[in-house]
C-alpha positions as CSV (number, residue, x, y, z in Angstrom):
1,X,0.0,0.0,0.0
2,X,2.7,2.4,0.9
3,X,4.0,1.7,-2.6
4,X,1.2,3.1,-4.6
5,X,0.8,6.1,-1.8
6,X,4.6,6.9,-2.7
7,X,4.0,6.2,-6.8
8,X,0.8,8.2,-7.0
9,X,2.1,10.9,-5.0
10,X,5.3,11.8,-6.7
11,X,3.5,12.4,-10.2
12,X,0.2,13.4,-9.6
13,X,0.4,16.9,-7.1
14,X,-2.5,19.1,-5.5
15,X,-2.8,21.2,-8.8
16,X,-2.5,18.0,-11.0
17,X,-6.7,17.8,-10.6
18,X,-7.4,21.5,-11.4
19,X,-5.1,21.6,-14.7
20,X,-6.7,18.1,-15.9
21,X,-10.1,20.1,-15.5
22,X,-9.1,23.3,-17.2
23,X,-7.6,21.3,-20.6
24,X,-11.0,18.9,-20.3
25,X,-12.8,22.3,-20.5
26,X,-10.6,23.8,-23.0
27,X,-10.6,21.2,-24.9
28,X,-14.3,20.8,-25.1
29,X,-15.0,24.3,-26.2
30,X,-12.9,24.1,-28.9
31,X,-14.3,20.5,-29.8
32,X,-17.7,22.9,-29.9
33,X,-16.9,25.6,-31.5
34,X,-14.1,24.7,-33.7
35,X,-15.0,21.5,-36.4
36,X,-11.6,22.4,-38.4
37,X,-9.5,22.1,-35.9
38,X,-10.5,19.0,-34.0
39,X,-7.6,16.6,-35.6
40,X,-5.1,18.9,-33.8
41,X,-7.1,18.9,-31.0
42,X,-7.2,15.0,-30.2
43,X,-3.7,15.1,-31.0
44,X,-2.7,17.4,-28.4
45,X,-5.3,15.8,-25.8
46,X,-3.3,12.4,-26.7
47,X,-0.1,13.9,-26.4
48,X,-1.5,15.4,-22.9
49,X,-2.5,11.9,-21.6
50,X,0.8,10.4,-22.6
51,X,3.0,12.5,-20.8
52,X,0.5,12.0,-17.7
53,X,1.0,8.4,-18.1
54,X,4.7,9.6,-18.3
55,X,4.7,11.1,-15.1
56,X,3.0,8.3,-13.4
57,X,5.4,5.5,-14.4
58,X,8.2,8.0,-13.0
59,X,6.2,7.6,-9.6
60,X,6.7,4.0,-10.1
61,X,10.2,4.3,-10.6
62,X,11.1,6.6,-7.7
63,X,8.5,4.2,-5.9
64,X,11.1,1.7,-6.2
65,X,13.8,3.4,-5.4
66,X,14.9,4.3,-8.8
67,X,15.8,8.1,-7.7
68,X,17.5,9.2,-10.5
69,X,15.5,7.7,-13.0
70,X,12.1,9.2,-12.0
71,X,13.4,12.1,-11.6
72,X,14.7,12.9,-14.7
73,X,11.5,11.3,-16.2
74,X,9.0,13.2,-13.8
75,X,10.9,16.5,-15.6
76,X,10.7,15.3,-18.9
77,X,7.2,14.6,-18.7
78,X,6.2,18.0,-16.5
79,X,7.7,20.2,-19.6
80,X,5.7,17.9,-21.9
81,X,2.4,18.3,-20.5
82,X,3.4,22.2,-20.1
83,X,3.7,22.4,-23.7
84,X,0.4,20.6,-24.1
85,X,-1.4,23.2,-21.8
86,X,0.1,25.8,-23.6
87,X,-0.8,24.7,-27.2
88,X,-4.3,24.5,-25.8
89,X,-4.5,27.3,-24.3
90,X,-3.3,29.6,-27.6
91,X,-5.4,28.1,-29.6
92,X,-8.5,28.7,-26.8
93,X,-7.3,32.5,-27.0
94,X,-6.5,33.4,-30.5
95,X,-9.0,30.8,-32.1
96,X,-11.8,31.3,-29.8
97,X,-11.5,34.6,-27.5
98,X,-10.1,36.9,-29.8
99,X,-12.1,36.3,-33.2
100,X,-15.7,37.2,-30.9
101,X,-14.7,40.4,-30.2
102,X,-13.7,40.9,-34.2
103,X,-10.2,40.4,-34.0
104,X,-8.5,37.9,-36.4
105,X,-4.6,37.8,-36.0
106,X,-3.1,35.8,-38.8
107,X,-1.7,32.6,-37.4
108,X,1.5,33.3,-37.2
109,X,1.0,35.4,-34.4
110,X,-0.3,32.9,-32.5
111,X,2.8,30.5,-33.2
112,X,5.2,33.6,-32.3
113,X,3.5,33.9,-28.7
114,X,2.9,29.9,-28.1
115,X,6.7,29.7,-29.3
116,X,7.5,32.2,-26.8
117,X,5.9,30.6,-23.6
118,X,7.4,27.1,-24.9
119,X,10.8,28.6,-24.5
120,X,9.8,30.3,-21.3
121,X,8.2,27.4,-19.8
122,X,11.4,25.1,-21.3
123,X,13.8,27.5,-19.6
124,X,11.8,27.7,-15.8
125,X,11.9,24.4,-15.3
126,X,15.6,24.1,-16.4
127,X,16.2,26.6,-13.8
128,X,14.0,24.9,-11.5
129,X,16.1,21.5,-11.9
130,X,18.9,23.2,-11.2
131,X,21.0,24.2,-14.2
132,X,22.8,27.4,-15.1
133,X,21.3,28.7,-17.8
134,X,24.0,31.0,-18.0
135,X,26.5,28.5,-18.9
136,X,24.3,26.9,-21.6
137,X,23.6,29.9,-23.6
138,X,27.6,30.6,-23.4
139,X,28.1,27.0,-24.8
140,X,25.4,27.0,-27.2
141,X,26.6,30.0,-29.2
142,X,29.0,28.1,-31.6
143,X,26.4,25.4,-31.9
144,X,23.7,28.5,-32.4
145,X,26.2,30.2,-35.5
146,X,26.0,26.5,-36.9
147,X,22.3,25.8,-36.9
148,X,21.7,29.2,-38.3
149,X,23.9,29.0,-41.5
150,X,22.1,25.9,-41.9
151,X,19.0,26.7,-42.0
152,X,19.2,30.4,-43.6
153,X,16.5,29.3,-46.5
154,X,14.1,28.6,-43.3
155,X,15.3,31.6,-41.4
156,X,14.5,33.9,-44.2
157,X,11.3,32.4,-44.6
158,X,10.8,32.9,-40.9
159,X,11.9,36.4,-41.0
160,X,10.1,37.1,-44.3
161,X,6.7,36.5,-42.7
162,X,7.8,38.2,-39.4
163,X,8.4,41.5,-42.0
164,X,5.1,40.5,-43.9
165,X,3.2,41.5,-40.6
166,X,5.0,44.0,-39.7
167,X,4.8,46.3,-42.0
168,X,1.5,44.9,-43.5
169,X,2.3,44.4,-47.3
170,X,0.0,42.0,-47.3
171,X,-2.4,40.5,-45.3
172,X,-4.8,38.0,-44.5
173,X,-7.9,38.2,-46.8
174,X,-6.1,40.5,-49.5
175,X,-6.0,39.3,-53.2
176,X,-2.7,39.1,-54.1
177,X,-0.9,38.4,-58.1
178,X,2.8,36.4,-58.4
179,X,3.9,35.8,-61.6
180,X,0.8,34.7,-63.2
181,X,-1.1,33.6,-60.7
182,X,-3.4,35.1,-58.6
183,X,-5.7,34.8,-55.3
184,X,-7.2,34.9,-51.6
185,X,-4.5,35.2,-48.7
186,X,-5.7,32.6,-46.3
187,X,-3.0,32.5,-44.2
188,X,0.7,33.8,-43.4
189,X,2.4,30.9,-41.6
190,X,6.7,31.3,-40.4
191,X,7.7,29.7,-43.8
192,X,4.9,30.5,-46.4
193,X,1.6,32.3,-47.1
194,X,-0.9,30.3,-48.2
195,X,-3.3,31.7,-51.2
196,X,-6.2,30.1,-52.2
197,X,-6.8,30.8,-56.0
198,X,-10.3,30.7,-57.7
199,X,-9.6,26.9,-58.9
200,X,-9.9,25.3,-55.7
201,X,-6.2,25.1,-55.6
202,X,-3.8,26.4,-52.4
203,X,-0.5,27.6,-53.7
204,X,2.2,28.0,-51.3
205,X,4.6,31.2,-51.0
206,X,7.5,30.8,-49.8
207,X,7.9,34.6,-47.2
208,X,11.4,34.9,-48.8
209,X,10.4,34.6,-52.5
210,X,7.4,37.3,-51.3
211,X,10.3,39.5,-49.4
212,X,12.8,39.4,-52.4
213,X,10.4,39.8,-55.4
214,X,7.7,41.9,-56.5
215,X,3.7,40.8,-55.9
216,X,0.9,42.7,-57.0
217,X,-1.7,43.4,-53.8
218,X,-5.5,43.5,-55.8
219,X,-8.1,45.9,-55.3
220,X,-6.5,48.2,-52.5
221,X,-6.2,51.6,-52.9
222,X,-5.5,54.0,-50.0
223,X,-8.7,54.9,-48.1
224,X,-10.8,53.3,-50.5
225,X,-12.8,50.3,-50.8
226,X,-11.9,47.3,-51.9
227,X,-12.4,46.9,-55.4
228,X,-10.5,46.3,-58.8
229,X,-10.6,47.7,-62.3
230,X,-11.5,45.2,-65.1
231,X,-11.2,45.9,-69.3
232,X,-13.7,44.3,-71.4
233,X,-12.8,44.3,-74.6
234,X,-15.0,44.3,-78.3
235,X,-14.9,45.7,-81.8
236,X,-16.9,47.9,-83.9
237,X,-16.5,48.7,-87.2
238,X,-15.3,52.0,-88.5
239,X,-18.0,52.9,-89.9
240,X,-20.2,53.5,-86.8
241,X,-19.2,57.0,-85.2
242,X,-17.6,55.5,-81.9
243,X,-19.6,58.9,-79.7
244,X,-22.7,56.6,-80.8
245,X,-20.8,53.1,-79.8
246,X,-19.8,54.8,-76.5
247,X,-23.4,56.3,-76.0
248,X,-25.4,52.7,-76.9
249,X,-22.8,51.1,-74.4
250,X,-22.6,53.6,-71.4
251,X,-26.4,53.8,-70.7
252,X,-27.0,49.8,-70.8
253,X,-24.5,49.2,-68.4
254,X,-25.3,52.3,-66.2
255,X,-28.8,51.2,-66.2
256,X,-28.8,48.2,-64.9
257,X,-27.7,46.5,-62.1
258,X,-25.2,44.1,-62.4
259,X,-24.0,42.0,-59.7
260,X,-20.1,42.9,-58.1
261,X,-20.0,46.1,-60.5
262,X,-19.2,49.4,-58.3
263,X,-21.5,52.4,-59.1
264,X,-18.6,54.5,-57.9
265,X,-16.4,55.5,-60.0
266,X,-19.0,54.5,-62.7
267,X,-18.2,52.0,-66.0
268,X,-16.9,54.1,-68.9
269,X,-16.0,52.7,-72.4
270,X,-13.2,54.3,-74.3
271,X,-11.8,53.7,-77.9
272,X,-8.9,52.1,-77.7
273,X,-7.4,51.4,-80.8
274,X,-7.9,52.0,-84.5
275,X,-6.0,49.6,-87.1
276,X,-6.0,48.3,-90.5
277,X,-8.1,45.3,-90.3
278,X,-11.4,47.1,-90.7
279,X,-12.4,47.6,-86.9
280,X,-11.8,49.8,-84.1
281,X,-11.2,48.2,-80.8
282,X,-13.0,49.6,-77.0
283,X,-12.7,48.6,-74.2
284,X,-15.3,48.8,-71.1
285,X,-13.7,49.6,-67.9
286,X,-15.4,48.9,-64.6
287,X,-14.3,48.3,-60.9
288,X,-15.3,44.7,-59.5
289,X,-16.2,44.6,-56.0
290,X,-16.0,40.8,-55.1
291,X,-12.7,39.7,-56.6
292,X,-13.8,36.4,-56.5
293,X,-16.0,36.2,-59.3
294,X,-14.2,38.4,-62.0
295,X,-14.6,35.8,-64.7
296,X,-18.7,35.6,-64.8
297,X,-19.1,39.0,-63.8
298,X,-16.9,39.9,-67.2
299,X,-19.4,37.1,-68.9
300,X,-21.9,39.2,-67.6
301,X,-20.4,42.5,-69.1
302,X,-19.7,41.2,-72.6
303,X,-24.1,39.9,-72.6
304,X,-24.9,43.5,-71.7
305,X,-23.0,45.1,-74.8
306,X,-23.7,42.4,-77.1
307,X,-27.3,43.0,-76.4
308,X,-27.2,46.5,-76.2
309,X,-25.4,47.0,-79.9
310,X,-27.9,44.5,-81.3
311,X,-30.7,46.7,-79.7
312,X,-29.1,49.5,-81.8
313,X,-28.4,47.7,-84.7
314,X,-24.6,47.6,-84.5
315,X,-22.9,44.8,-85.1
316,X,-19.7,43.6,-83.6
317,X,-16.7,43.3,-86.0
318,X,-14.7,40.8,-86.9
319,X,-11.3,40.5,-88.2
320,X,-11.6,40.6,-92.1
321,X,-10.3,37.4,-93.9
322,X,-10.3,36.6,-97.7
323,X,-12.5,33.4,-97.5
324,X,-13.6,31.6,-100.8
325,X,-18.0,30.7,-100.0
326,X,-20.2,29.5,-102.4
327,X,-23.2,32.2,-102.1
328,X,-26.6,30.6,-101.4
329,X,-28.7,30.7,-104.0
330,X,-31.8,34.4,-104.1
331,X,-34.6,31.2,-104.1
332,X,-33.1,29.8,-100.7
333,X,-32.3,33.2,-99.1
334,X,-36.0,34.3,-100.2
335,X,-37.3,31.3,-98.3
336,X,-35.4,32.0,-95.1
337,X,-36.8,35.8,-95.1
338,X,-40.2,34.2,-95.8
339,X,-40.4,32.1,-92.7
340,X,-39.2,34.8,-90.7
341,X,-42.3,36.8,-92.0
342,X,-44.6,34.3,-91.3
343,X,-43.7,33.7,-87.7
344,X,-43.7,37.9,-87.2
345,X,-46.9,37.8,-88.8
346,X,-47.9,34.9,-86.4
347,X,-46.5,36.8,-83.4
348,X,-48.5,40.4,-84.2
349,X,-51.3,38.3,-84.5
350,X,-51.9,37.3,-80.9
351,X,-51.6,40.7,-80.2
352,X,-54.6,42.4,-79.5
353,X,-53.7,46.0,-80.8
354,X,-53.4,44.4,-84.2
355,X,-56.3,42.3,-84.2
356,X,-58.5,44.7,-86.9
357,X,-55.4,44.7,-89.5
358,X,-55.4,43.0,-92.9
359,X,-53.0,40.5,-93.4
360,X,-51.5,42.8,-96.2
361,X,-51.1,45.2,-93.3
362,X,-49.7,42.6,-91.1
363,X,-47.0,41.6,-93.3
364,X,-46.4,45.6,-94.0
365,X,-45.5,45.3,-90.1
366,X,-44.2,42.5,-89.8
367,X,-41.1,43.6,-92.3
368,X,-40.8,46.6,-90.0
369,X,-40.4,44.7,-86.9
370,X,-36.6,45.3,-85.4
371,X,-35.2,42.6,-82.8
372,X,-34.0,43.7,-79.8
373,X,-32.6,41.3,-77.1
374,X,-32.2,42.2,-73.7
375,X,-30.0,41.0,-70.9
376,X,-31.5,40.0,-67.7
377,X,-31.6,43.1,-65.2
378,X,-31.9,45.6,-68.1
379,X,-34.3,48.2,-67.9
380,X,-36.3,48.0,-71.0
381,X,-38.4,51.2,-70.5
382,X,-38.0,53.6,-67.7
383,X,-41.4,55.3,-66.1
384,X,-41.6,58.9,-67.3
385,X,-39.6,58.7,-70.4
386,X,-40.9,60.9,-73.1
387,X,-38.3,59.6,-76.0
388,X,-38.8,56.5,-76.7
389,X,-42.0,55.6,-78.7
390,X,-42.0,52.5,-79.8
391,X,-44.1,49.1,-78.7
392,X,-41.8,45.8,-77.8
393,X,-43.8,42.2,-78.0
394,X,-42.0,39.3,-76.2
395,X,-41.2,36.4,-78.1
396,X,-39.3,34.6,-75.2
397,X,-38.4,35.4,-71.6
398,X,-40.1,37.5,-68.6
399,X,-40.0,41.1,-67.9
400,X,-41.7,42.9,-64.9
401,X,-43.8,46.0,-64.9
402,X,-42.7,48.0,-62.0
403,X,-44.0,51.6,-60.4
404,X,-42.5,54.3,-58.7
405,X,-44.3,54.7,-55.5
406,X,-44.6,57.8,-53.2
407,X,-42.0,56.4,-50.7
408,X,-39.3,55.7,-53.6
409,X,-39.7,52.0,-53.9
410,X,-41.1,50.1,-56.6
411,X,-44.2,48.3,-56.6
412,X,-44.7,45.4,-59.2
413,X,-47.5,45.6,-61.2
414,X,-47.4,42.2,-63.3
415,X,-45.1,39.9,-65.0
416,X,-45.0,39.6,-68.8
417,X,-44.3,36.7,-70.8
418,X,-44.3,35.2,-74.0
419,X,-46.5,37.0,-76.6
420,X,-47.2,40.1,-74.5
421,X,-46.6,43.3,-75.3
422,X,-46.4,46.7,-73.5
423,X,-45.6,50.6,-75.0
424,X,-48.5,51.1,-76.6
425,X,-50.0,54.0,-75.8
426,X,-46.1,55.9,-76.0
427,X,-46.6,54.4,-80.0
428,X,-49.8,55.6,-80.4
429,X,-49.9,58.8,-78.3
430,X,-46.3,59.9,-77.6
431,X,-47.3,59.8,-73.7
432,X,-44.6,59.2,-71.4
433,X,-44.1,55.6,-70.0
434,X,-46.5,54.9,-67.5
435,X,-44.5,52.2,-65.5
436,X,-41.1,50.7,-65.5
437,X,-40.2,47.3,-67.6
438,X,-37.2,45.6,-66.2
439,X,-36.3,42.2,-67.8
440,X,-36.5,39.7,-65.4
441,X,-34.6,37.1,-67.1
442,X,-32.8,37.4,-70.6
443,X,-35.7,38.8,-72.8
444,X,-36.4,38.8,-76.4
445,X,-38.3,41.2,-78.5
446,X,-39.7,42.6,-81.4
447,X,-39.7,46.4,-81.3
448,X,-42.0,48.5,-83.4
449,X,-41.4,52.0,-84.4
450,X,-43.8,54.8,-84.8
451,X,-42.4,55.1,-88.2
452,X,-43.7,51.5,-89.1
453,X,-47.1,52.2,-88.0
454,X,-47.6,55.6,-89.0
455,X,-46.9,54.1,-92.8
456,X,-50.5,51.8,-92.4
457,X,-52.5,54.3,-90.1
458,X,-51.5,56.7,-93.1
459,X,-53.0,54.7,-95.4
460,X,-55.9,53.6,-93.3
461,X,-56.9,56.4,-90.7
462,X,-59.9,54.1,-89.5
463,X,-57.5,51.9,-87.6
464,X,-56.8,54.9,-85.1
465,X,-60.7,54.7,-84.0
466,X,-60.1,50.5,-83.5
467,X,-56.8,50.8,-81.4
468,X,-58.5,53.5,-79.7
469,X,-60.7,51.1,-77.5
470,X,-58.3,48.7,-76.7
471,X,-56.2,51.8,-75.3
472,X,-58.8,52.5,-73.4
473,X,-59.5,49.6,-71.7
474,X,-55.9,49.0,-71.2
475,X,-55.2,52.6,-68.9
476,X,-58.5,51.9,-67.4
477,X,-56.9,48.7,-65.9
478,X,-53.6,50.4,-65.5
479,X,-55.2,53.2,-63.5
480,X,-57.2,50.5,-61.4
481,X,-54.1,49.2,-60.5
482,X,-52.1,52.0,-59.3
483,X,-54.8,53.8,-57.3
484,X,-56.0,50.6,-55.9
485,X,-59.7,51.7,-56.8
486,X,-62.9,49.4,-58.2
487,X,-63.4,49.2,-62.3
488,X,-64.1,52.6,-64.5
489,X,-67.7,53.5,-65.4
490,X,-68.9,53.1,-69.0
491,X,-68.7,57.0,-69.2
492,X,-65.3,57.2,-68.0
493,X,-64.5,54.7,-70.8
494,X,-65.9,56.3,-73.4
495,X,-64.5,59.5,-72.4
496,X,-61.3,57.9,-72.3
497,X,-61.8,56.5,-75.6
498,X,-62.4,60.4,-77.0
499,X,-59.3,61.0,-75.2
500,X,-57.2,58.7,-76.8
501,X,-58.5,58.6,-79.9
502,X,-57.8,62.8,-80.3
503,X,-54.5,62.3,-79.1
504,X,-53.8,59.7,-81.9
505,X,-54.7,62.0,-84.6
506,X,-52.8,65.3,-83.4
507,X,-49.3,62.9,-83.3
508,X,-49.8,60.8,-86.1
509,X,-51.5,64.5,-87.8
510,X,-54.4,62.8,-89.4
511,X,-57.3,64.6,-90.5
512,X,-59.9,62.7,-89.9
């Protein structure tokens, strides 16, 4: 009995219970609270345990009289389970403590402080065994001059991240450029930074290569917010005045809302270039805000101007090659342009405003009819605009009719879709839009000019007292809508329909 008293009580003290406790609870928090770490957590539990098991089989061996033994054991294993306390208790502070009050050192902070108390906590108990530490620092220098020439490459890398930190070139979270790759600072470790690029794939910096050569930081700019210029480039022919290529491509992009692109500074395109294969060459510049997703949001971009040139009926340019074709034959093309007829024709059709025409009239249309895509998040029409009088009909997509209400939001009115059609009364009566159109997914159209129309109505005033009805009918709803009041009298209608149907004659100037 006096042989386990004398065992158990050499390796297991009165603050042996309280410091199992504390790295149980430690431990356990961190187990909680932090899934990525718990490998390294079990390993430095394990290690814990085995120098506790350590120090008990020293109590064994002093318990039999093995003095010396024990006691060089019983140190070995103290300084052991010192180290595991103090591993636990960094990563309990600079893991767990620090990040919920919103500070994030980068890891190698933590390693420089754990290092610290390992060397502290190495050098009390050497003291506390006994030993001069004088004496060993005075014999270790030679060996110290050694080791260091040695391992220069790893003390430069040491130092390099030490430097990194200091001065903050670069930090944690910062998008950073080497050579020709590029990505997300995750972490600044004693020999490397990690950077996660945008394939999923962690590239590893050595801090000297960082300290000795020249790395572009992304997106930061002195008292500004993060964000980083990107050039989109296309090409116009030289024909097309570039004020007009600048103009068609400036107010898509500033009129809708594209996802990771900064209002401020705005997007501005710029002519570039102007060479000797038939084009000249822009560029659209705009300031990404998340430099994650730099590749869609240019995919993005390029839709938007491709869109908006075919809206204007600009074409983008290709380099000109001397290519030998065999030219399809009038009878084929003629048949293509047929078809295409037939399905405008079948498209104008289902609209309502068109329902009294001829089908000579319809085809007269139908001919006239422009395409005009649109991207998703373009504002088709804009509430209030007194330019733009033309009607669009949907051949594929959604769009959603929005209104400006008296507290500055928008309220949505409906949601179009295939073979609807909205503008009419700004074709018809030059009124200003009524309501907003913003395409809610990528949107295709026909667009019909007042030119087109005016041709027919011309020819055949009558129509003007047809359409007149339908207009009508159609503000009657509108109006229910936006004053949330019941359905317009017969009266109110047929005033309406006076209304409408003068208006139609003074802008189309028929004397009828």
């Amino acid at each position: 009995m006096d042989f386990w008293n004398n065992a158990i009580g050499f390796f297991w003290g009165q603050e042996s219970f309280s410091l199992l406790v504390l790295v149980l609870s430690i431990f356990t928090l961190l187990f909680y609270f932090r899934h990525e770490d718990r490998a390294s957590l079990f390993n430095t539990l394990g290690f814990y345990f085995a120098c506790l098991f350590g120090l008990f089989i020293s109590g064994i061996l002093h318990a039999l009289e093995f003095m010396r033994a024990g006691d060089i054991l019983h140190e070995v294993f103290i300084i052991g389970a010192g180290i595991a306390i103090i591993r636990l208790l960094g990563q309990f502070v600079f893991r767990l403590i620090l990040p919920t009050i919103k500070l994030t050192p980068p890891r190698i902070t933590e390693d420089l402080f754990v290092i610290v108390a390992y060397v502290a906590w190495f050098m009390v108990r050497l003291r506390y065994a006994g030993l001069d530490l004088s004496s060993i620092l005075a014999t270790s220098a030679v060996i110290t001059a050694v080791i260091a020439f040695a391992m220069q490459d790893t003390l430069g890398n040491i130092l390099g991240g030490l430097a990194l930190q200091l001065d903050n070139s670069v930090e944690v979270g910062d998008w950073i450029k080497v050579d020709d790759i590029s990505g997300k600072v995750v972490d600044i470790r004693w020999r490397s930074t990690l950077v996660e690029t945008r394939n999923w794939e962690t590239v590893v910096f050595p801090n000297s290569q960082l300290m000795k050569n020249k790395f572009l930081v992304l997106g930061r700019r002195t008292d500004e917010p993060v964000q980083w210029r990107r050039w989109v480039w296309f090409n116009v022919g030289l024909d097309i005045s570039p004020s007009r290529v600048i103009s068609v491509v400036e107010t898509a992009i500033l009129n809708t809302d594209i996802a990771n692109v900064a209002k401020n500074p705005q997007p501005n395109c710029v002519l570039m270039d102007m060479d000797n294969k038939g084009y000249a060459r822009y560029a659209l510049r705009y300031w990404l805000t998340d430099l994650a997703p730099d590749d869609p949001t240019d995919g993005a971009i390029r839709w938007h101007i491709m869109t908006a040139l075919q809206r204007a009926g600009l074409k983008l340019a290709l380099e000109e090659k001397s290519i030998h074709i065999t030219k399809e034959n009038e009878k084929y093309d003629e048949a293509i342009h047929q078809r295409e007829v037939l399905l405008r024709i079948k498209t104008l059709r289902r609209v309502e405003l068109f329902s009294a025409m001829t089908d000579a009239e319809l085809k007269s249309l139908a001919e006239r009819l422009r395409y005009s895509p649109f991207s998703r998040g373009n504002i088709i029409t804009q509430q209030g605009d007194e330019r733009s009088h033309w009607l669009y009909i949907i051949i594929n997509g959604e769009a959603d009719v929005l209104l400006n209400a008296p507290d500055g939001g928008k309220r949505l009115l409906n949601t179009l879709g295939k073979g609807s059609f909205f503008g009419e009364m700004a074709l018809l009566t030059g009124a200003p839009r009524r309501a907003s159109v913003l395409a809610k997914t990528d949107v295709e159209c026909y667009r019909l000019d007042k030119e087109a129309f005016e041709e027919i109505l011309l020819a055949r005033p009558a129509i003007a007292d047809e359409v007149s009805h339908i207009l009508a009918v159609r503000t009657a709803q509108l109006d229910s809508v936006a004053q949330d009041i019941g359905a317009t009298s017969q009266r109110d209608l047929s005033q309406s329909r006076s209304e409408i149907l003068a208006t139609i004659k003074r802008f189309f100037s028929l004397n009828i």
